[in-house]
N, C-alpha and C positions, 0 to 999 in steps of 0.2 A: 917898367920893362914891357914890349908888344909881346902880348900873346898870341900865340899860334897852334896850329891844329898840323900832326906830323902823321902825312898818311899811309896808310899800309896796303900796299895793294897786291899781295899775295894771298896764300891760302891764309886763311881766321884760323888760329888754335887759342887753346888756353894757356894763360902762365901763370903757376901759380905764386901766391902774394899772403905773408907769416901775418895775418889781420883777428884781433879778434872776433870776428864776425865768421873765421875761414871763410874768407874771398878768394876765387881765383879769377885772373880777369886778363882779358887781352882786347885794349881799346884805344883811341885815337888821341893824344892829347897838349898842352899845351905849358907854357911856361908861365911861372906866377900863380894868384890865387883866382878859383873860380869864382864867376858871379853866381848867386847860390836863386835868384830870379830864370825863370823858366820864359823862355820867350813864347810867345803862342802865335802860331800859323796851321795851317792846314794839312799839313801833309801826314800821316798816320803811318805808326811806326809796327809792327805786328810780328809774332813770335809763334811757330808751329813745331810740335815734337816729333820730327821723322822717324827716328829709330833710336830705342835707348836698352844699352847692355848693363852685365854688371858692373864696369869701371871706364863706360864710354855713353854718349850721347853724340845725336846731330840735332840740329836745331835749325831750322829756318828760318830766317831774318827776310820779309822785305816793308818795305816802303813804298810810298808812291812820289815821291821825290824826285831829284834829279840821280845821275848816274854818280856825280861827285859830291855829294851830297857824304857829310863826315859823321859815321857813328860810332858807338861805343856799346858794349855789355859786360855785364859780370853775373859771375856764377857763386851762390851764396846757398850756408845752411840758416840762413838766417829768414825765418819764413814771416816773419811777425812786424817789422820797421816797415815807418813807410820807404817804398819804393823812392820817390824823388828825394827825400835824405839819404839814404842808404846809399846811393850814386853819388852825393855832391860830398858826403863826407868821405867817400870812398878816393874820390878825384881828390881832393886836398892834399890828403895823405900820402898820395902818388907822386904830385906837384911837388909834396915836401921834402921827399925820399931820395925820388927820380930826374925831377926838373922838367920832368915833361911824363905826356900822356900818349902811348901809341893805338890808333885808330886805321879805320876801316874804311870804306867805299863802298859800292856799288848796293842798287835794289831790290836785289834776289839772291842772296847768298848764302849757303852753310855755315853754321859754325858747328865745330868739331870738338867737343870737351873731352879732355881725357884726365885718366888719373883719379877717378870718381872710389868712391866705396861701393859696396855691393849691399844691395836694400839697403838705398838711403834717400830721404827727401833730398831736392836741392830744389834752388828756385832761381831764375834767369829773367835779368833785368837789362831792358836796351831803350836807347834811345839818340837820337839826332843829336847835334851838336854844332855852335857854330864856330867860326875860324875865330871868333873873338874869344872864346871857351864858354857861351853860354847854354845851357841846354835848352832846343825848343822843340815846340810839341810833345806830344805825349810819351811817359814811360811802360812801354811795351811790358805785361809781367804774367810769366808761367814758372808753374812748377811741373816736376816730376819726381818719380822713385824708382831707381836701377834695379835693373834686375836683382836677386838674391841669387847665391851661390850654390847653387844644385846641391853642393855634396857639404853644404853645410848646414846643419838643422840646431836649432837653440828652445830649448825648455819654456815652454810660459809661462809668466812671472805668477797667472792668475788660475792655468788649468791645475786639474786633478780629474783622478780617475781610479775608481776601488771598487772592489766583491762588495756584494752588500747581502745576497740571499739568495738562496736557493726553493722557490715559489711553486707550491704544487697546486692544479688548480681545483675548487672545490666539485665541479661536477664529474671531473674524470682525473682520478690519480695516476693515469696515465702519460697525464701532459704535466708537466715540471719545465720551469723555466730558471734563470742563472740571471739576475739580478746585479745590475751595474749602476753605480750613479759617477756622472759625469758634472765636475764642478768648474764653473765659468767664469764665477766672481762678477762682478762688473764689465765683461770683457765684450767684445760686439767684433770680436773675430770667430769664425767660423770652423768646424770642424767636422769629423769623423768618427766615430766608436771605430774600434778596430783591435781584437784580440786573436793570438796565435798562442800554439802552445813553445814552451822553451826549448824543447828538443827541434823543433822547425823552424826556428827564428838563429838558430846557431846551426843546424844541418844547414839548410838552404840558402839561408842568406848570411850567415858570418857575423851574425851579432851585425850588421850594416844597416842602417835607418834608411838609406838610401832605395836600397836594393827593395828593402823591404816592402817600403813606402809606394815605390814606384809600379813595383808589383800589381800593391792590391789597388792602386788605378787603372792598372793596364786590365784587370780580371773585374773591374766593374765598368768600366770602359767596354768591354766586349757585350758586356752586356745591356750593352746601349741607355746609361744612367741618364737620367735630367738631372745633375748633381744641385740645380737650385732645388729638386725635392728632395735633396739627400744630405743633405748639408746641415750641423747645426750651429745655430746662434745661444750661445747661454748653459746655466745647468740644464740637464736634463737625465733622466732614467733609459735606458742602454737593456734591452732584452734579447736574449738568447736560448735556445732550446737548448736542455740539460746538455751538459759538456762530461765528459770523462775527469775520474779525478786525476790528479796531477801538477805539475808545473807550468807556469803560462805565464806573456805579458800582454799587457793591457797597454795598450795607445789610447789615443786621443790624435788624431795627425790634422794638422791645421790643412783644409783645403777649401778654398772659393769656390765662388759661384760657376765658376768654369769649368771646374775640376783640375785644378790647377793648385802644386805645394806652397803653399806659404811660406814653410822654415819651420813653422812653431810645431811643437809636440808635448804632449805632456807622458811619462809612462812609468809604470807600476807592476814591480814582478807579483804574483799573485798564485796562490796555492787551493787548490780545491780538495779536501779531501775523500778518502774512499768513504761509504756509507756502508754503516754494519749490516747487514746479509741478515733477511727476514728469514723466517722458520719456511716460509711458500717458496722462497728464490732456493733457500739451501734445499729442498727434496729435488732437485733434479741433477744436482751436484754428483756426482761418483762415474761405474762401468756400467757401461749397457750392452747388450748383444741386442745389435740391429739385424733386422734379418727383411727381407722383401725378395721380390721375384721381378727378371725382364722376361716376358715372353714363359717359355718352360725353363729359365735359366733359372737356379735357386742363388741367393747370395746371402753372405752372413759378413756383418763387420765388425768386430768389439770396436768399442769408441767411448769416449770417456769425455763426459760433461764436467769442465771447469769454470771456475769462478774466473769474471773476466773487471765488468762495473756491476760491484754489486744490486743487485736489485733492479736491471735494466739490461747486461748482460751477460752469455756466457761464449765460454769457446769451445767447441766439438771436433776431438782430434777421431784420427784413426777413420773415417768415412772414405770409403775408395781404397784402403790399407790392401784388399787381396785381389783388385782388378787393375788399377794403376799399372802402367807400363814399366817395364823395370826402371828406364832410365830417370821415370819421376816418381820410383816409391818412396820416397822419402817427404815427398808431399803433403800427403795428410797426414804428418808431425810438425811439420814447419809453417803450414797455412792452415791451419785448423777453422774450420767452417763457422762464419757469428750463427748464434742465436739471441733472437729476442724475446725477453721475458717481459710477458701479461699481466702487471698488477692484479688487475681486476678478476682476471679469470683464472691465473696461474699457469696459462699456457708458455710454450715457448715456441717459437717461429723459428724456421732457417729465412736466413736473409741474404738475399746476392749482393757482391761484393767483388771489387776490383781490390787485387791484393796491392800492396806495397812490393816494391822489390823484394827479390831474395838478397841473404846476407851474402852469397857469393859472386862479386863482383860482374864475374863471367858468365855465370847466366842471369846476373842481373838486367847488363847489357843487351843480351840474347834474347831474354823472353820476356814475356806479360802473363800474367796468371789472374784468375778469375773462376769463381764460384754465380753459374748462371743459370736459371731454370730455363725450361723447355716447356712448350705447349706444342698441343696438334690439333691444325685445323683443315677443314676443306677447303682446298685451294684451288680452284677449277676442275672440280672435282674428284681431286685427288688428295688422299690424307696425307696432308704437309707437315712434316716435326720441324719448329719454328725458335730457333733462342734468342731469348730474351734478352738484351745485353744493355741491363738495364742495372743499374749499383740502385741498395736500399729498397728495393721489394719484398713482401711477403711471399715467400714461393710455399711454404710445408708449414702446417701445426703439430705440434705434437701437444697431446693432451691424457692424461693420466684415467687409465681405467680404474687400476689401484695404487700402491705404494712401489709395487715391484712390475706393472705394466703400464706400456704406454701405447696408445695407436698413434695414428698422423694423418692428414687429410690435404688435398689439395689445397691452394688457394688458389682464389679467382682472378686473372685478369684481363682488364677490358681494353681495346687497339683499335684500331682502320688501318688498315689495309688494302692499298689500291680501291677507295672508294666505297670498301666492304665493312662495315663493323662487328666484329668481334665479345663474346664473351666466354672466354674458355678457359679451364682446368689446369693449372700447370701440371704437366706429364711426367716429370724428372726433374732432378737438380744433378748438377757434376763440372767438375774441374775441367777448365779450358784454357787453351794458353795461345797467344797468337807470336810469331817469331818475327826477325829482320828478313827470314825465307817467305814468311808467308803472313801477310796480315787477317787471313778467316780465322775465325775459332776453330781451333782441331782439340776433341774430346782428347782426357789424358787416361783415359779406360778406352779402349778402341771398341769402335762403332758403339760408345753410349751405351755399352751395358750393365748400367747401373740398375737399383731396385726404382721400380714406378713406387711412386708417393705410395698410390692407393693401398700398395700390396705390405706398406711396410708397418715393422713395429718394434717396440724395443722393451728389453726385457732386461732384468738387474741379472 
């Protein structure tokens, strides 16, 4: 029977074909059985990956051939066979099914695969062909891997990720760190440590991998990462500065060199608990009667030191309780001011702090709140009162004279300023809050008068 080559000269797609190999294929072909001899001539056949989605590819096919020049491809998960078998067992099959082989033309053209899986190898195989059904010159052969599915993420077969300790260091008990080890296996894919607490991974993001995931690229993205130094390969030990106790999970989130998700995740809910309250953290625990001066203004506030992270913090309600503006006395009960507590020396600090929302929706929406010191400096030479609007500074010590008194002192901090540098006293601490009306800080004590650090103290 003559064979022949039956041409196609419309748009290339793929069709696909029930093969064990999963072949899909859309090619030139003819009738009878092939010659399985490769004819050899000169013209070279070549395959380039324009653009490849999750369940689509283009592919660029040319030749330096003629225009009529007859060829064929298929699209295969089969990465391993040789190339010029894989094609002539392929044609056989076709021949014996089909009766013939449908084929292609021209030396610069698309091919358009569809119908792909999402993150998956495939490999594309082309080559000339002549009107006799022999194959000549060379077979053309790339792979590629489709994109992965955004909103699909799958567990690593080989990750792991778990608490391991809580590290305190030997020259300053001050510094404790929260000890993670990240397990890799054998694996030579790449990753991230990444822990949130579980109340935030369900408020914010919805239990979502997605959201979550994308997130903390987008928040280390802004901060302009090299993610090839950020990236790991393998086990490895995972450090972080002591954590609050509580509920949390632990990732591990697969991301390349690019900064770019993989899919893979490994993750682990993980529990920290509270640490029993030393004899030094519990003396500052109970009521105090703060008392200090603005100007000739005298002020007194009860306020009551509670246990907040044992051993590291506490919370100071009742501060601002009798200057606060009526419409936010309920303030210093519901934002109670941190302090931080001083191993070493038993001090406690006030610390500024960007509150979290209020519980009620409506001035959730409305306002912002904030606990921020103040300093004064000369400012063209005029005494300027300047705030700080800075989260996690040391603005105020308090430090024990005896069991039942305590003083407080400024602390120090250092700025530039229009070209000037700074080292100055913080002057005050006190509640601020900016609105959708007005984005300045407006004191929530009008005109700031609260007690100056210097003047204050507090007493059981």
């Amino acid at each position: 029977m003559e064979k022949f080559i039956k041409s196609c000269r419309g748009s290339v797609t793929a069709v696909f074909a029930v093969l064990s190999v999963c072949i899909f294929v859309a090619f030139s072909g003819c009738s009878g059985n092939l010659e399985t001899e490769t004819v050899e001539d000169e013209v070279f056949v070549t395959l380039r990956l324009d653009e490849v989605f999750q369940e689509k590819a283009y592919i660029r096919l040319n030749h330096d051939g003629n225009q009529d020049d007859f060829w064929f491809y298929l699209v295969t998960e089969d990465l391993d066979s040789d190339a010029e078998e894989l094609l002539n067992d392929y044609l056989e099959q076709k021949l014996e099914t089909d009766g013939e082989i449908v084929g292609n033309v021209g030396t610069n053209k698309n091919i358009t695969i569809d119908g792909l899986q999402a993150k998956t190898e495939y490999r594309v195989l082309a080559s000339r062909i002549l009107p006799s059904g022999k194959m000549t010159g060379n077979v053309a052969d790339i792979t590629f891997t489709t994109l992965r599915d955004p909103d699909v993420f799958e567990l690593h077969p080989s990750w792991d990720i778990r608490y391991k300790e809580r590290r305190t260091s030997a020259d300053d008990p001050n510094v404790e760190q929260e000890v993670f080890i990240c397990t890799a296996g054998d694996s030579e894919d790449t990753y991230v440590p990444c822990l949130l607490t579980r109340r935030d991974f369900e408020k914010s993001y919805g239990n979502d991998l997605r959201a979550c995931f994308e997130d903390y690229l987008a928040f280390r993205n802004l901060e302009h990462v090299k993610w090839e130094n950020v990236v790991t390969e393998g086990s490895s030990e995972h450090i972080e500065d002591r954590l609050r106790h509580g509920d949390y999970v632990l990732f591990m989130i697969g991301v390349d060199v690019n900064g770019e998700l993989t899919g893979y995740y490994a993750k682990t809910d993980c529990t920290i608990a509270q640490e029993a309250a030393t004899e030094a953290y519990r003396k500052w625990i109970g009521q105090w009667t703060l008392t200090g001066s603005c100007g000739d203004t005298k002020i007194s506030y009860q306020v009551e030191i509670s246990p907040d992270e044992n051993n590291l913090y506490y919370r100071m309600s009742g501060w601002e309780s009798t200057s606060a503006t009526d419409y936010f006395n309920t303030l210093p009960e519901e934002l109670p001011v941190l302090l931080y507590f001083e191993k070493t020396t038993g001090n406690a600090y006030v610390v500024s702090e960007a509150f979290d929302d209020l519980d009620d929706p409506t001035l959730a929406d409305f306002y912002d709140f904030f606990l921020y010191g103040c300093v004064e400096i000369d400012y063209g030479g005029v005494m300027t009162e300047v705030p700080v609007d800075i989260s996690n500074l040391r603005i105020a010590r308090f430090y024990f004279m005896n069991d039942n008194l305590a003083r407080v002192a400024p602390e120090m901090f250092s700025f530039d300023l229009d070209g000037v540098h700074y080292d100055a006293n913080f002057l005050y601490f006190n509640y601020s809050y900016t609105s959708v009306l007005y984005a300045g800080l407006v004191p929530v004590t009008a005109d700031s008068v609260v007690p100056r650090i210097s003047t204050m103290r507090l007493e059981r």
